[in-house]
C-alpha positions in Angstrom: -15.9 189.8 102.8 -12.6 191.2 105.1 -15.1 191.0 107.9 -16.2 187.5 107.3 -12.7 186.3 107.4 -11.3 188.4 110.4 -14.8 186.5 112.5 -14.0 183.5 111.4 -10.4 183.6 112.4 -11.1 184.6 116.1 -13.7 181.9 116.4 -10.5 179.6 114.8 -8.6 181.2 117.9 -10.6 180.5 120.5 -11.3 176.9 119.8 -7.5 176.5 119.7 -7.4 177.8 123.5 -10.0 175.4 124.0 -8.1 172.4 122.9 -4.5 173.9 124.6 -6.4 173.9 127.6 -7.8 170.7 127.8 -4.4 169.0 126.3 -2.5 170.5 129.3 -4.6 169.3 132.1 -4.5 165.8 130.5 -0.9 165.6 131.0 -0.8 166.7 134.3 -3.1 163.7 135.2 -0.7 161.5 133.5 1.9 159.5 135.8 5.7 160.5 135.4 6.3 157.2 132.7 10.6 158.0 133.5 10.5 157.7 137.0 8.1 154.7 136.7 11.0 153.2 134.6 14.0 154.0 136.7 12.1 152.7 139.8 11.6 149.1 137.7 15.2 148.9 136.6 16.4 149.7 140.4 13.9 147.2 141.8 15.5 144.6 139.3 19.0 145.0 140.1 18.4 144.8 144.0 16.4 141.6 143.3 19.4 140.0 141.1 21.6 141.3 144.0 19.4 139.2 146.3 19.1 136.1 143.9 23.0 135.4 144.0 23.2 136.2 147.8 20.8 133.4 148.3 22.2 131.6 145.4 26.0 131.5 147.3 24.2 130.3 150.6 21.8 127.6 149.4 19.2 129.1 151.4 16.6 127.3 148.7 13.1 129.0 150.4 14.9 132.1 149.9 16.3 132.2 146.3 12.5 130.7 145.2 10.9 133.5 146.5 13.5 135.7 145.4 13.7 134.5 141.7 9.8 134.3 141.5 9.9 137.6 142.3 12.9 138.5 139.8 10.7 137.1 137.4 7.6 138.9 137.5 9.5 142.1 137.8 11.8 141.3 134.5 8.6 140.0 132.6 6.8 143.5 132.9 10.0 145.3 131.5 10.6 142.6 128.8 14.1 141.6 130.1 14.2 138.2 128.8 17.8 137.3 130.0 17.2 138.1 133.7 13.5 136.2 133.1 15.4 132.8 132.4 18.6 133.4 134.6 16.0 133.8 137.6 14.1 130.6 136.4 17.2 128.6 135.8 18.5 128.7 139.3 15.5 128.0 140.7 15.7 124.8 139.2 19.2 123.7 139.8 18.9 124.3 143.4 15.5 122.3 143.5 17.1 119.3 142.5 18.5 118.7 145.7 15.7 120.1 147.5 12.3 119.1 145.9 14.0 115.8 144.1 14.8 114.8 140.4 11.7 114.2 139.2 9.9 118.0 140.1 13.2 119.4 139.1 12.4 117.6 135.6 8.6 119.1 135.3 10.0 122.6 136.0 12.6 122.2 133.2 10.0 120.8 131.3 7.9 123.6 131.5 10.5 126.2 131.5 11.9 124.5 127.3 8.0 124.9 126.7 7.9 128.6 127.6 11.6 129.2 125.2 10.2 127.5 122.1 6.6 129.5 122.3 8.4 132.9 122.8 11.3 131.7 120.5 13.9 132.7 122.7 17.5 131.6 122.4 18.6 132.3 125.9 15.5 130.4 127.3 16.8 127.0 124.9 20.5 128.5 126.4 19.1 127.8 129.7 17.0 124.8 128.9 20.8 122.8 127.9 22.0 124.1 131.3 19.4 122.6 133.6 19.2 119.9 131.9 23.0 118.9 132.2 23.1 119.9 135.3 20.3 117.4 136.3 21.8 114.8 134.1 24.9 114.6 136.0 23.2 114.8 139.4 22.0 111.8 137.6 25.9 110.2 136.9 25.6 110.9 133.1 28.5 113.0 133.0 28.9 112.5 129.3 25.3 113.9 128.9 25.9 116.7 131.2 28.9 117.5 129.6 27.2 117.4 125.8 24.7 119.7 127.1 27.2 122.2 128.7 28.9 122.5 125.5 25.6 123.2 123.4 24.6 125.7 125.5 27.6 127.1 125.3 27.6 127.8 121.7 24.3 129.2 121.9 25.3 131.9 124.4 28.4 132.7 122.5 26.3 132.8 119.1 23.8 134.9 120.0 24.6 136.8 123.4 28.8 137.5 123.0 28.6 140.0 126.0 27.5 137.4 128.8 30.0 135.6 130.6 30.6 131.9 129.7 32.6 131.4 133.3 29.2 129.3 134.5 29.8 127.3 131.5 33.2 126.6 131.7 32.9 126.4 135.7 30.2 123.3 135.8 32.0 121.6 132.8 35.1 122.0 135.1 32.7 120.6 138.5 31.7 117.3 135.9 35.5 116.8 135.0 36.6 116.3 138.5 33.6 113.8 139.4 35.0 111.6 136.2 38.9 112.4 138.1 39.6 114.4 134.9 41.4 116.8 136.8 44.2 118.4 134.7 41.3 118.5 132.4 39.6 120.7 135.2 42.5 122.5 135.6 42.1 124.3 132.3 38.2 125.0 132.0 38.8 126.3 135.4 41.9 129.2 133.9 39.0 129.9 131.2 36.6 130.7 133.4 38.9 133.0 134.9 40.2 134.6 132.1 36.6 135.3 130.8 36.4 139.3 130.8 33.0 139.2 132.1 33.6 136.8 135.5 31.5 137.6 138.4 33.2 137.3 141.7 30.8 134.8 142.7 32.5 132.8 139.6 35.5 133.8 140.7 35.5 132.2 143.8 34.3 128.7 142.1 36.7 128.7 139.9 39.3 128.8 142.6 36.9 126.4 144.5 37.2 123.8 141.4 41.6 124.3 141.2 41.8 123.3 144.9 39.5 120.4 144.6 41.5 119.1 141.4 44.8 119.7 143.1 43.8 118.3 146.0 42.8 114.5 143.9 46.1 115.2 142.2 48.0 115.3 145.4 50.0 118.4 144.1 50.2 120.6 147.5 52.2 123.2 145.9 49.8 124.0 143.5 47.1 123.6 145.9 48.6 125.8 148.3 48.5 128.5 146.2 44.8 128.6 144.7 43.9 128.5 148.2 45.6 131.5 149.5 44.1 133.3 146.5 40.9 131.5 147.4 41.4 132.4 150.6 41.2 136.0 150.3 38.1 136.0 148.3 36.2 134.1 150.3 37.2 134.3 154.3 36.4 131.2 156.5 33.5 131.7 158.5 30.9 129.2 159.8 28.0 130.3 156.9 29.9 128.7 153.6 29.0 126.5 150.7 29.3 123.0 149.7 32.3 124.0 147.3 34.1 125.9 149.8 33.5 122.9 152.4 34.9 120.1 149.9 38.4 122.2 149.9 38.2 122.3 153.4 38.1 118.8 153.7 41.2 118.8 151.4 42.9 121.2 153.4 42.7 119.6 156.7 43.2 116.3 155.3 46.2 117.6 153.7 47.4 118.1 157.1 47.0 115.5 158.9 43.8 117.5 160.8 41.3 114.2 160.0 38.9 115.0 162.4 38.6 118.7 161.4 38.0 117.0 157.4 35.1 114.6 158.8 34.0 117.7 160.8 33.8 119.5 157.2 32.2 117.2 155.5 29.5 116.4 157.8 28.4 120.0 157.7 27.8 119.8 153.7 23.9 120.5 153.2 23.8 118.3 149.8 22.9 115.0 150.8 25.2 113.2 148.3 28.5 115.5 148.9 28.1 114.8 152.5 28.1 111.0 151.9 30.7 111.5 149.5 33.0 113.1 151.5 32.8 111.5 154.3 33.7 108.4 153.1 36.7 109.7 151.6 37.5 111.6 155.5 37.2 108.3 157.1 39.2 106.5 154.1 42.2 109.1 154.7 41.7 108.9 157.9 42.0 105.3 158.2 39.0 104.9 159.6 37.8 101.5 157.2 34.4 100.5 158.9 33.1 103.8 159.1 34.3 104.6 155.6 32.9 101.5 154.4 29.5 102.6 155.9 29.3 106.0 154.8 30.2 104.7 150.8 26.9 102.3 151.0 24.5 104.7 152.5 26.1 106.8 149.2 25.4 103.9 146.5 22.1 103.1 148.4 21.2 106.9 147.8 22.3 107.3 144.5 20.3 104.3 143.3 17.4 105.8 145.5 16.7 108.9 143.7 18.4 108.0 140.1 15.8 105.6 139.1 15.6 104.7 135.7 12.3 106.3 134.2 13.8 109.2 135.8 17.0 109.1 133.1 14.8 108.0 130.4 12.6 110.9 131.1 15.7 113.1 131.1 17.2 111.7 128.0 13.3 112.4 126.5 13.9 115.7 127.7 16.7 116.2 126.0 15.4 114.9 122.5 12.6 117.2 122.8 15.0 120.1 123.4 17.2 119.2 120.3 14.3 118.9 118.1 13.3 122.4 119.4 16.4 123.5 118.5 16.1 122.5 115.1 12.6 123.8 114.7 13.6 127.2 115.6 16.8 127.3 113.8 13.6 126.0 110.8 11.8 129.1 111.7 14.5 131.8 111.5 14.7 130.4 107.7 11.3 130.7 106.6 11.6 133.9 108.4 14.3 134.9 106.1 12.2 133.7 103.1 9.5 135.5 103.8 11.4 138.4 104.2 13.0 138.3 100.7 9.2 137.6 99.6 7.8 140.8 101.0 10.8 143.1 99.4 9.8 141.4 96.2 6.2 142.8 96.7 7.7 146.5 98.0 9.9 146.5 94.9 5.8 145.7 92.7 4.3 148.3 94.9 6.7 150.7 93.9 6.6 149.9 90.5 2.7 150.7 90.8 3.0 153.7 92.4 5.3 155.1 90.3 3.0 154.3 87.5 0.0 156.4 90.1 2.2 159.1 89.9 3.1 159.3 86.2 -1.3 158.7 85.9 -1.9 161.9 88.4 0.6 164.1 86.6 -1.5 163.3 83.8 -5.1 164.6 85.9 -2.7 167.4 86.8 -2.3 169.1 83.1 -5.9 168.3 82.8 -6.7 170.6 85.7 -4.5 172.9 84.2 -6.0 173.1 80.8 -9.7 173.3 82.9 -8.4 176.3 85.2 -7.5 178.0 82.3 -10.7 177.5 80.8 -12.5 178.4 83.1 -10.3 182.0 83.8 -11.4 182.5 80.4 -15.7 181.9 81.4 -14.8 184.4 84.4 -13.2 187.1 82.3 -16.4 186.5 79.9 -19.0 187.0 82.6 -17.3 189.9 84.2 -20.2 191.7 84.8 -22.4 189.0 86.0 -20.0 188.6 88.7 -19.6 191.8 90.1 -24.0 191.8 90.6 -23.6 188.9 92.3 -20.9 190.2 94.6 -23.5 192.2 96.8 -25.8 189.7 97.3 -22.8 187.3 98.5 -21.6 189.3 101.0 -25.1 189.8 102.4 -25.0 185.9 102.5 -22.0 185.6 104.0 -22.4 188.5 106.9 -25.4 186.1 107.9 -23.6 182.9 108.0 -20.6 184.8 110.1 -23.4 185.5 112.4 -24.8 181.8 112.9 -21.1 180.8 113.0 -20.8 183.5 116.0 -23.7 182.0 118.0 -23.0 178.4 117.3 -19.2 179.2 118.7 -20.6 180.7 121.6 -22.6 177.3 122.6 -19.4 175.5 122.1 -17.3 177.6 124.3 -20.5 177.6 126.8 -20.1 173.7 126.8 -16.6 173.4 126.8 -16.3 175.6 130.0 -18.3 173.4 131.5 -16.4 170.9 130.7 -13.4 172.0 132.2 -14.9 173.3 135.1 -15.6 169.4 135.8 -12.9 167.8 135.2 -11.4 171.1 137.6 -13.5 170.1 140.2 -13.2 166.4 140.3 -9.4 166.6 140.3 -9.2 168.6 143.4 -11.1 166.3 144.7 -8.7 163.7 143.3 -6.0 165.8 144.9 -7.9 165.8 148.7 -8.8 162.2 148.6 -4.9 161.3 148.0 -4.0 164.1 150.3 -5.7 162.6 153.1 -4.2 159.3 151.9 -0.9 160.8 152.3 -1.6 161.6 155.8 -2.0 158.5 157.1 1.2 157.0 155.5 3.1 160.4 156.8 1.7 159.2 160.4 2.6 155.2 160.1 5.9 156.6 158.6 6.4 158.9 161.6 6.1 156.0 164.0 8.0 153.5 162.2 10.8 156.6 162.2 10.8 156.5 165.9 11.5 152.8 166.5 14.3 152.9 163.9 15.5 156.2 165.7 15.5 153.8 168.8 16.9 151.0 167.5 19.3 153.5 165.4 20.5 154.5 169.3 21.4 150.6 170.0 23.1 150.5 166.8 24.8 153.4 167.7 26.3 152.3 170.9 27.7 149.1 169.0 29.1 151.0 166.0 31.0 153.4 168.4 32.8 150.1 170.2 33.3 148.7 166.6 34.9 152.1 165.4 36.9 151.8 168.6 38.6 148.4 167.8 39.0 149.1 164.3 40.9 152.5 165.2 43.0 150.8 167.9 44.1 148.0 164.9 44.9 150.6 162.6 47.0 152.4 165.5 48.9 149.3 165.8 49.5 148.6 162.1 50.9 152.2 161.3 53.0 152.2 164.7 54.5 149.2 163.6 55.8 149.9 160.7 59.1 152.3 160.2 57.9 156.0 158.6 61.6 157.3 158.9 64.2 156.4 156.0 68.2 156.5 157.0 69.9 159.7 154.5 73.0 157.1 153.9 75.7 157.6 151.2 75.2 154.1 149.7 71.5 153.7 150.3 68.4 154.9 148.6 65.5 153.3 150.8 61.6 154.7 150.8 58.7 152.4 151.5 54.6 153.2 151.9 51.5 151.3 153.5 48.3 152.9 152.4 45.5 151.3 153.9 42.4 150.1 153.0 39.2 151.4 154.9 39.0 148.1 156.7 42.2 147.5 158.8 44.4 145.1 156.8 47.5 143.3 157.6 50.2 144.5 155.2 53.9 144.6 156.9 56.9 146.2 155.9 60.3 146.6 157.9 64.0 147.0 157.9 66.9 147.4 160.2 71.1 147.6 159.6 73.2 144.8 161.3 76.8 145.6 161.2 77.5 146.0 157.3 74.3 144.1 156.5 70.9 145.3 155.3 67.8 142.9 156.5 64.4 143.6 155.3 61.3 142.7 154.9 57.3 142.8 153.4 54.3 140.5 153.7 50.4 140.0 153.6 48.7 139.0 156.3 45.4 136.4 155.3 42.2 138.4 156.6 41.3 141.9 158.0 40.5 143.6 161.1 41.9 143.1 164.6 43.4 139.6 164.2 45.1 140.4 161.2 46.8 143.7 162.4 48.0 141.4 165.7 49.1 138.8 163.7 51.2 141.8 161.7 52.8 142.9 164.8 53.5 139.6 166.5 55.3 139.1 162.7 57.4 142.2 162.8 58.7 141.7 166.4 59.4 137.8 165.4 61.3 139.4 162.4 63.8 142.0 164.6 64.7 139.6 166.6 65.6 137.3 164.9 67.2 139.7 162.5 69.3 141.0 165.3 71.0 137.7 165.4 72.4 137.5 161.9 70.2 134.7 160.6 70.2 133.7 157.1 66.7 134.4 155.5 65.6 130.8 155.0 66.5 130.5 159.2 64.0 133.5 159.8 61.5 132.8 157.4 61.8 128.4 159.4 61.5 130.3 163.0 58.7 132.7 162.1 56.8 129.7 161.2 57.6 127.6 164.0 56.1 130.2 165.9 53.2 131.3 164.5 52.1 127.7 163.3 51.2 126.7 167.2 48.3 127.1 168.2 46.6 128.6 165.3 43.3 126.9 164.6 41.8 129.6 162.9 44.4 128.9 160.1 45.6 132.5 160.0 48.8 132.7 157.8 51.2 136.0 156.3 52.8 135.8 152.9 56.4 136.9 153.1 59.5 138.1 151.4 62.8 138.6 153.4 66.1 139.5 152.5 69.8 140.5 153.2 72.0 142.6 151.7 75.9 143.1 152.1 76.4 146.4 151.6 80.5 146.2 151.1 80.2 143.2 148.5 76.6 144.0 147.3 75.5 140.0 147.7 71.7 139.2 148.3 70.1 136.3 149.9 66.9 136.3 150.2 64.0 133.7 150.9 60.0 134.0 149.6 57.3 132.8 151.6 54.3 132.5 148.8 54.5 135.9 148.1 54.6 138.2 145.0 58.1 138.3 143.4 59.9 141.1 143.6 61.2 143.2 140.8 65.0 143.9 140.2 65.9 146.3 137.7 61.9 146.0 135.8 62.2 141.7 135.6 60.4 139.5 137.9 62.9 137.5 140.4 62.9 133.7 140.2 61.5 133.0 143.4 60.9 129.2 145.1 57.4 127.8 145.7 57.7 127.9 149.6 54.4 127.8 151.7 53.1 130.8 153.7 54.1 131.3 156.9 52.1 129.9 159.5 49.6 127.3 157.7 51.8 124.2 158.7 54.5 123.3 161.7 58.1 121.3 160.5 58.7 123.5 156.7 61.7 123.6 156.4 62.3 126.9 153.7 64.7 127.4 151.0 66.5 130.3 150.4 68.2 131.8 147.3 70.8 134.8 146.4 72.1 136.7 143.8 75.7 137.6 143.8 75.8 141.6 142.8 72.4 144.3 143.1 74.7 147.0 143.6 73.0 150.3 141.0 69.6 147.7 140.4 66.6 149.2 141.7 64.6 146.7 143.9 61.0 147.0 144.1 59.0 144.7 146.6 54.7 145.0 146.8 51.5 143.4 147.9 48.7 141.8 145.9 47.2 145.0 147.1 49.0 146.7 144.4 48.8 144.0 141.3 45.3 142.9 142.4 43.7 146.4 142.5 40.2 146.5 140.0 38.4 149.3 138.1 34.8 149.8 138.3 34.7 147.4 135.8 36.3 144.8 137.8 39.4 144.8 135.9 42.7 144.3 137.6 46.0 146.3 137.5 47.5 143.3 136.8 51.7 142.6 137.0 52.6 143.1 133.2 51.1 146.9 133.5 53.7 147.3 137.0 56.4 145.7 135.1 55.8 147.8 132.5 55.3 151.1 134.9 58.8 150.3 136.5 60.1 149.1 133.4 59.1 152.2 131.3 59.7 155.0 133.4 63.4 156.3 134.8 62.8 156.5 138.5 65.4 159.3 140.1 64.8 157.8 143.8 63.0 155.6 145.3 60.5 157.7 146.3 59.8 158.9 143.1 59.1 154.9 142.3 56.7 154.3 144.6 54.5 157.9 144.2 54.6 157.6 140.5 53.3 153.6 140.7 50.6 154.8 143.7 49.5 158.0 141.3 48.8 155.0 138.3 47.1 152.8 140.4 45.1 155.4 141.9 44.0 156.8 138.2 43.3 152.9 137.0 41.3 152.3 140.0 39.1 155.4 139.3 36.0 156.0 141.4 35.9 152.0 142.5 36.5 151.7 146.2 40.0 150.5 147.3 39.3 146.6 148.4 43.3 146.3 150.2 46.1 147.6 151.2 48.6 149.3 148.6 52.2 148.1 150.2 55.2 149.2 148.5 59.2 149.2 149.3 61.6 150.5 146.9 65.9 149.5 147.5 68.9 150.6 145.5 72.0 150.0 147.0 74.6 152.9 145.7 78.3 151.7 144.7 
């Protein structure tokens, strides 16, 4: 009997191996599922890049082929928010493109898709496009209705996306209907949202100026577009929005052909109508005004027919009856659900009951076992004559288990030796495959190793300029700080990697302290000229003994002629009398200073250099004798995270506020060491400018 269980365990052993065997090369056939996965999510992200790029430019072709591409891709991985962001743009940017009525049949079929697959961010989607098509249509009211209830669904059900586009395009309806104070504020939401793309960002700031601009409050519009500004350089390649404040801009300023210029380049039919009426109404221009507003109506009326709005409004009905459907589903879902825990709860009622039955059979056994012990210890002897002819029995079986085992292991090497064979040649069909792509590769590496050569060449020149504008911007600036008895001074420019056009500067005039720091508009070469034509303007004039106000009037005077690219510096100068510890001082629309850890009341003045004849006004304060003054760029307040969250000006009022400075240099290390460790591993976007002044008594 030992010898029938010791064969019978090895034959156990070997068809084991077996199995091992085969398992393993199984999974060695089987594609890496991980890096399948990473390479989907990668190939998504670079797509939704792509999407927006297109988006921003209105390049239609390209977002459609884009998005229908974002959409395959997110479909396969089940992401069902990138599935109906991709579709939804798609269809607001066809409006204009493939007209009203195929926009309507696309958002027709995109609802139909949301309510088979019961998805709340396809309905989300569904009220967007359709608002947005209603007031391309001039149903603001509806478009604005619609906003709103897809609003509420995305805050409902999805409270991590942004609701900037939301509040953004109820902001873009507000200022058709001239609501815009209205605009005003759904704009500041959008750009308080936590979650606000920069793209949203910028139309945000796009939607201020254009409702400033109706209002006729320059102030106010100056501003937003300096911060507009810096988001979004002008260059020849920018959208409608930007265009419209453009239009504003030059209007603004007399500059009426440069606003009809604007507005002509608008690709949107009906903006470009618009708007040029408007730059031949401000411009005086009556006739041609008068002809651009009826080639507007006559448009309008063209494409907004009225089964078009009925079918919209149909649309619509549909989609709130969807609504309600679904909304009917989740609570039969919820029904049902309570149903099946009833019948869980039954079920393990009757179980319960198939246990108590089997403990039952259990004793049974028991009481049989022992029974049966008994009929063994009875026939004792029987047993023990049958024992010999048993094991006879079983050395026999052992040996037709043997042989039998031996077949299998006969068949299963075959098997192996198969599937061994037809994966090398698997492995030489893909090798030569591999081959051929090494060899296209090979040549496609040697035209981009000649074109690299070109690029090269260009990149050196580049490298060349940018070094000689950085040259200029840190020769510029002072780097040595007078050791006086009644003066702590230290001030730092850290630049960006592009060359900016932060300024600082300072220089003693009898018993008087001038100095200065501003923010050029823009980056490169330009911008670092325009910083040292600034600091030269500001010595000289400073060498006279010119109130601030005076300086900040000249500098402008100056660097407002000839500038049509509309290059301007944010500035703040100031003057200090050592002996009686006065300070005048004027701001140019920049960031106000901090004395002693408050914020200075500072005047709304313009930046230097957008318009000729400002006159500037100047203020003072009578003692700052022992009060630490700290002057910075937006460099400083403005610096994000990786999360794209800013430093902000309460956390540097708080910094300076907090924390006992012995010098100013101590100030200004310890505020660049915090912004440094907010800013973490994000790359730094501008310059970090920083003066620090306490005049001793």
């Amino acid at each position: 009997m030992y010898l029938c269980t010791e064969i019978a365990c090895n034959e156990m052993r070997r068809n084991a191996y077996i199995i091992l065997t085969t398992l393993l090369l199984l999974l060695m056939a089987m594609p890496p599922v991980a890096a399948q996965q990473d390479k989907a999510a990668d190939r998504i992200k670079q797509l939704t890049k792509e999407m927006y790029q297109r988006f921003s430019e209105d390049d239609y072709e390209g977002l459609k082929k884009v998005g229908n591409e974002l959409k395959s891709e997110s479909e396969k991985v089940g992401d069902d928010i990138t599935y109906y962001k991709s579709w939804g743009n798609i269809i607001i940017k066809s409006v204009e493109q493939e007209g009203r009525q195929q926009a309507l049949n696309m958002m027709k079929e995109l609802r139909e898709h949301a309510i088979q697959h019961n998805s709340k961010f396809g309905l989300y989607t569904s009220y967007y496009t359709t608002a947005h098509i209603l007031n391309m249509m001039d149903d603001t009211e509806g478009a604005i209705e619609n906003y709103k209830k897809a609003g509420e669904i995305l805050k409902a059900n999805y409270p991590k996306e942004s609701m900037a586009p939301t509040y953004n395009a109820i902001a873009e309806v507000l200022v058709q209907q001239k609501k815009d104070s209205l605009a005003v504020v759904y704009s500041q939401k959008a750009l308080s949202d936590p979650y606000i793309s920069l793209l949203q960002r910028r139309i945000s700031l796009s939607n201020i100026c254009q409702a400033y601009g109706w209002l006729g409050k320059r102030a106010e519009f100056d501003r937003a577009y300096a911060r507009l500004s810096k988001l979004e350089p002008l260059s020849e390649n920018i959208s409608d929005d930007r265009r419209k404040v453009e239009v504003f801009r030059a209007s603004m300023n007399g500059q009426h052909e440069e606003a009809i210029k604007q507005a002509s380049k608008m690709k949107s039919r009906v903006s470009r109508l618009l708007y040029q009426n408007k730059a031949y109404e401000w411009a005086g221009r009556w006739e041609e005004a008068l002809t651009a507003y009826k080639n507007y109506r006559f448009y309008q009326e063209e494409v907004n027919k009225k089964e078009l709005k009925e079918q919209a409004k149909y649309y619509q009905m549909e989609l709130n009856i969807a609504q309600a459907e679904n909304e009917s589903k989740d609570l039969r879902l919820r029904n049902r659900r309570l149903e099946q825990r009833q019948l869980e709860d039954e079920l393990t009622h009757k179980q319960l009951e198939t246990e108590t039955a089997k403990l039952k059979l259990q004793n049974m056994d028991i009481e049989l076992a022992n029974a049966a012990i008994k009929h063994k210890n009875d026939s004792l002897e029987q047993c023990t004559q049958a024992a010999l002819l048993d094991e006879y029995k079983l050395r026999m079986e052992a040996q037709r288990q043997s042989e039998k085992s031996h077949h299998i292991m006969i068949v299963a090497a075959a098997a192996i030796a198969l599937l061994i064979i037809g994966g090398l040649s698997l492995f030489q069909y893909r090798r030569q495959r591999q081959i051929k792509q090494l060899q296209c590769m090979n040549e496609r590496l040697q035209t981009a190793y000649d074109l690299l050569k070109q690029t090269t060449t260009a990149k050196e020149l580049m490298e060349s300029e940018l070094r000689i504008a950085h040259d200029i911007q840190t020769s510029m600036v002072p780097h040595d700080f007078p050791e006086r008895r009644n003066i702590d001074l230290y001030a730092q420019l850290k630049p960006a990697k592009a060359v900016g056009g932060d300024l600082y500067d300072f220089i003693f005039f009898d018993d008087k302290f001038y100095f200065c720091i501003g923010d050029v508009a823009g980056k490169g070469v330009p911008a670092s000229m325009l910083m040292s034509a600034t600091i030269n303007l500001f010595r000289m004039t400073a060498k006279e003994g010119f109130p601030p106000e005076y300086i900040a009037t000249k500098l402008n005077d100056t660097l407002s002629t000839d500038n049509p690219d509309g290059m301007f510096v944010t500035m703040f100068i100031g003057v200090i009398d050592m002996s009686s510890g006065h300070m005048d001082y004027c701001n140019a629309g920049h960031n106000p200073p901090l004395l002693d850890g408050a914020f200075m009341d500072v005047e709304s003045n313009a930046p230097i250099g957008l318009w000729p004849d400002i006159e500037f006004v100047g203020q003072q304060v009578d003692y700052v004798k022992d009060k630490m003054l700290f002057l910075y760029t937006d460099g400083v307040s403005e610096a994000e995270n990786t999360v794209q969250e800013q430093f902000g000006e309460e956390r540097l009022q708080a910094l300076i506020h907090l924390n006992n400075m012995e010098s100013s240099r101590q100030t200004i290390e310890t505020t660049i060491k915090a912004v440094t460790h907010f800013v973490g591993d994000a790359e730094q976007s501008d310059d970090l400018t920083m003066m620090c002044i306490k005049v001793i008594a």
